[in-house]
BADRENPA-155092 format. One record per residue: residue number from 1; x, y, z of N, C-alpha, C in turn; residue in three letters. Coordinates in nm, 4 decimals, decimal comma, padded with zeros to 6 digits. Each point is the difference from the previous one (the first is absolute). Layout:
! residues N
NODE | NUM | X | Y | Z | X | Y | Z | X | Y | Z | ala
...
END
This chain:
! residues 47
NODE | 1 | 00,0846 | -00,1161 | 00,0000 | -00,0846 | 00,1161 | 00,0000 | 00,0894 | 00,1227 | 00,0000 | unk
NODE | 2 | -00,0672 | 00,1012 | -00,0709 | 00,0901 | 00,0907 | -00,0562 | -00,0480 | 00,1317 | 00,0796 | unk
NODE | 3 | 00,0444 | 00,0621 | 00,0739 | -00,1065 | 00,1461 | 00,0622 | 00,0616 | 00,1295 | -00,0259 | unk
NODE | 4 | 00,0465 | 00,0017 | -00,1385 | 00,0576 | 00,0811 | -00,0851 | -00,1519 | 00,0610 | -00,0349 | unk
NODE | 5 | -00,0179 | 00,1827 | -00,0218 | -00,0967 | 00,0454 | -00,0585 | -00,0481 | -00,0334 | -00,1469 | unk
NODE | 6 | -00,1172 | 00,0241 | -00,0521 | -00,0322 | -00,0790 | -00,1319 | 00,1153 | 00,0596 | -00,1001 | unk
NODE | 7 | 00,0603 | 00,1040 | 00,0261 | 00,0658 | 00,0182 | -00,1573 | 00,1510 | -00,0394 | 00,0318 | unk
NODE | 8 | 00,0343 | 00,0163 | 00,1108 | 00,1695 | -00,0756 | -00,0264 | -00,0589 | -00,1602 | 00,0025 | unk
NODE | 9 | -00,0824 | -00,0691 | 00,0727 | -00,0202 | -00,1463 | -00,0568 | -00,0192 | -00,0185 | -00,1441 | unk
NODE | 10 | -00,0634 | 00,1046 | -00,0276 | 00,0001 | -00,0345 | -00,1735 | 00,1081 | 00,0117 | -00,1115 | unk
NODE | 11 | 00,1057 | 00,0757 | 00,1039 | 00,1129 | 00,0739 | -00,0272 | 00,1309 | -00,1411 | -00,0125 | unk
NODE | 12 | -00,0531 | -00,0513 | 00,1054 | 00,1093 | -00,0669 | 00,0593 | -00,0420 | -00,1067 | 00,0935 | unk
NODE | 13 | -00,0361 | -00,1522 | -00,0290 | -00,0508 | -00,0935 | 00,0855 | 00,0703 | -00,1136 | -00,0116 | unk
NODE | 14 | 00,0044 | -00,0860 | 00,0883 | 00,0655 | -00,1779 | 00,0249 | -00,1258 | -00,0573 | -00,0608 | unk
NODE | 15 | 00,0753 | -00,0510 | -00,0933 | -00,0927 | -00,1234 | -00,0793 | -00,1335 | -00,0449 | 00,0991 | unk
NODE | 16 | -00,1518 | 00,0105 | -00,0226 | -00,0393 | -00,0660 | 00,0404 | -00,0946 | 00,0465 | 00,0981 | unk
NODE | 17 | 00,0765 | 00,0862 | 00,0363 | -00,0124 | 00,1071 | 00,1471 | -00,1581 | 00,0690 | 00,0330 | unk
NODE | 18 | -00,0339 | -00,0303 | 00,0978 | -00,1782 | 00,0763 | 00,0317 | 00,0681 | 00,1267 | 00,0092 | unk
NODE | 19 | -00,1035 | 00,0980 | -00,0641 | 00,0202 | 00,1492 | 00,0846 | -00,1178 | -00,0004 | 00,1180 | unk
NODE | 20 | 00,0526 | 00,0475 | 00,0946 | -00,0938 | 00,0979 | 00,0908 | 00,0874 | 00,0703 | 00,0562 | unk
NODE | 21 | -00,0153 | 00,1220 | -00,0050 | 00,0296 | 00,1373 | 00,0162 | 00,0542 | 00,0106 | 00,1461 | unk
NODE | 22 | 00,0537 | 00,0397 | 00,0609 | 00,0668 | 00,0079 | 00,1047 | -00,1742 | 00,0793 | 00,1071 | unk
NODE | 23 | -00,0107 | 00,1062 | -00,0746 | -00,1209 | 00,1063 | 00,0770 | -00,1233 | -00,0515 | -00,0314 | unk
NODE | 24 | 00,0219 | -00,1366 | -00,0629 | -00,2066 | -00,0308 | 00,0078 | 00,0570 | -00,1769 | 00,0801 | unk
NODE | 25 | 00,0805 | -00,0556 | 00,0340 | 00,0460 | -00,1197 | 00,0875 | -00,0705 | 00,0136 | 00,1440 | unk
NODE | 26 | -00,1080 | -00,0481 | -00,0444 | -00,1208 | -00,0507 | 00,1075 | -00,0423 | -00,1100 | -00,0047 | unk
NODE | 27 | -00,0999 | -00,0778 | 00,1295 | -00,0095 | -00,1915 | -00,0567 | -00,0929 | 00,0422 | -00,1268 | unk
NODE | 28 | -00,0831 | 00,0664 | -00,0145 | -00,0703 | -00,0024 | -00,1268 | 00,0924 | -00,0013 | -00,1561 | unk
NODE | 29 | 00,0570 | 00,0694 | -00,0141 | 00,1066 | -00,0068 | -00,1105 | 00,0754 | -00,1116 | 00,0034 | unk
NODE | 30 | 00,0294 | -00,0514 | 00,1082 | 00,0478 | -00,1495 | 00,0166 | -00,0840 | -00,1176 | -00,0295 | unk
NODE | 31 | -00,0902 | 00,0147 | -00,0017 | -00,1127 | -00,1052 | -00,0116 | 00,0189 | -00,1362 | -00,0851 | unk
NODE | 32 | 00,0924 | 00,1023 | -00,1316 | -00,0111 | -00,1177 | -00,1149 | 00,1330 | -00,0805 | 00,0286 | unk
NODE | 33 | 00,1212 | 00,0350 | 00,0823 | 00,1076 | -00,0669 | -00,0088 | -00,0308 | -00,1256 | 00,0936 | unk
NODE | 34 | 00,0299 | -00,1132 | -00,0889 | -00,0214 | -00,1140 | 00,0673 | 00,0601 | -00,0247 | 00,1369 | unk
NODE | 35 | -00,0659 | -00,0690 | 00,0991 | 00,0647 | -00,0147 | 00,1348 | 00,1181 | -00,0940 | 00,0183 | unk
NODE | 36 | -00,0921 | -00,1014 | -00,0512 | 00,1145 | -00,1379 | -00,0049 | 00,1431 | 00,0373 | -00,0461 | unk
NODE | 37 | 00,0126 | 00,1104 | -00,0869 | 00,1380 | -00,0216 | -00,1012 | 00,0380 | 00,1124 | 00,0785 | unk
NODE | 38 | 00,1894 | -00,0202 | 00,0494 | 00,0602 | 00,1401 | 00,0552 | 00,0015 | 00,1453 | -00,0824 | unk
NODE | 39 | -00,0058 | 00,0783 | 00,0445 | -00,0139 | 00,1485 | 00,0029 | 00,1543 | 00,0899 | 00,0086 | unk
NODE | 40 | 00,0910 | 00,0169 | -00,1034 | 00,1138 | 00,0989 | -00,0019 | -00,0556 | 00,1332 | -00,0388 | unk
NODE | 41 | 00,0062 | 00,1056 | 00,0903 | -00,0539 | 00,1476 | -00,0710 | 00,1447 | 00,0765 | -00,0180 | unk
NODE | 42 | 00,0033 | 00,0257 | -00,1170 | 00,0780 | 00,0627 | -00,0760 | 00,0313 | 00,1544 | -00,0105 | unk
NODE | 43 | 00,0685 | 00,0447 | 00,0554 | -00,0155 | 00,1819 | -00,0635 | 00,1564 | 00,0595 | 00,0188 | unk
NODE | 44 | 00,0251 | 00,0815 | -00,1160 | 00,1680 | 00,0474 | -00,0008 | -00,0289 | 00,1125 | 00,0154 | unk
NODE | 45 | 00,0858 | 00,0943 | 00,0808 | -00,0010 | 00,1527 | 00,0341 | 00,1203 | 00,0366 | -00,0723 | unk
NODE | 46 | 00,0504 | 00,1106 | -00,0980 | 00,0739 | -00,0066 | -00,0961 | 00,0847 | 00,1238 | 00,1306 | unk
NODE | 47 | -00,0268 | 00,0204 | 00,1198 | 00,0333 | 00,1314 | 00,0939 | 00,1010 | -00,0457 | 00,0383 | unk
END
């Protein structure tokens, strides 16, 4: 999972990768990522 905003994810993503946004990462936005399978959240600060 990727919590890069929509345009650098579109910019720039890992193969494969869910977006959800760092500022909408609530259980609702989570909903669809499967439970069973582990969870890496992803995000690079270029600072």
């Amino acid at each position: 999972m990727e919590v890069l905003p929509a345009g650098e994810y579109d910019e720039m993503h890992l193969p494969g990768a869910v977006n959800i946004p760092l500022k909408i990462l609530v259980a609702t936005t989570t909903a669809r990522l499967d439970p069973q399978r582990p969870v890496v959240v992803y995000c690079w600060d270029g600072l």
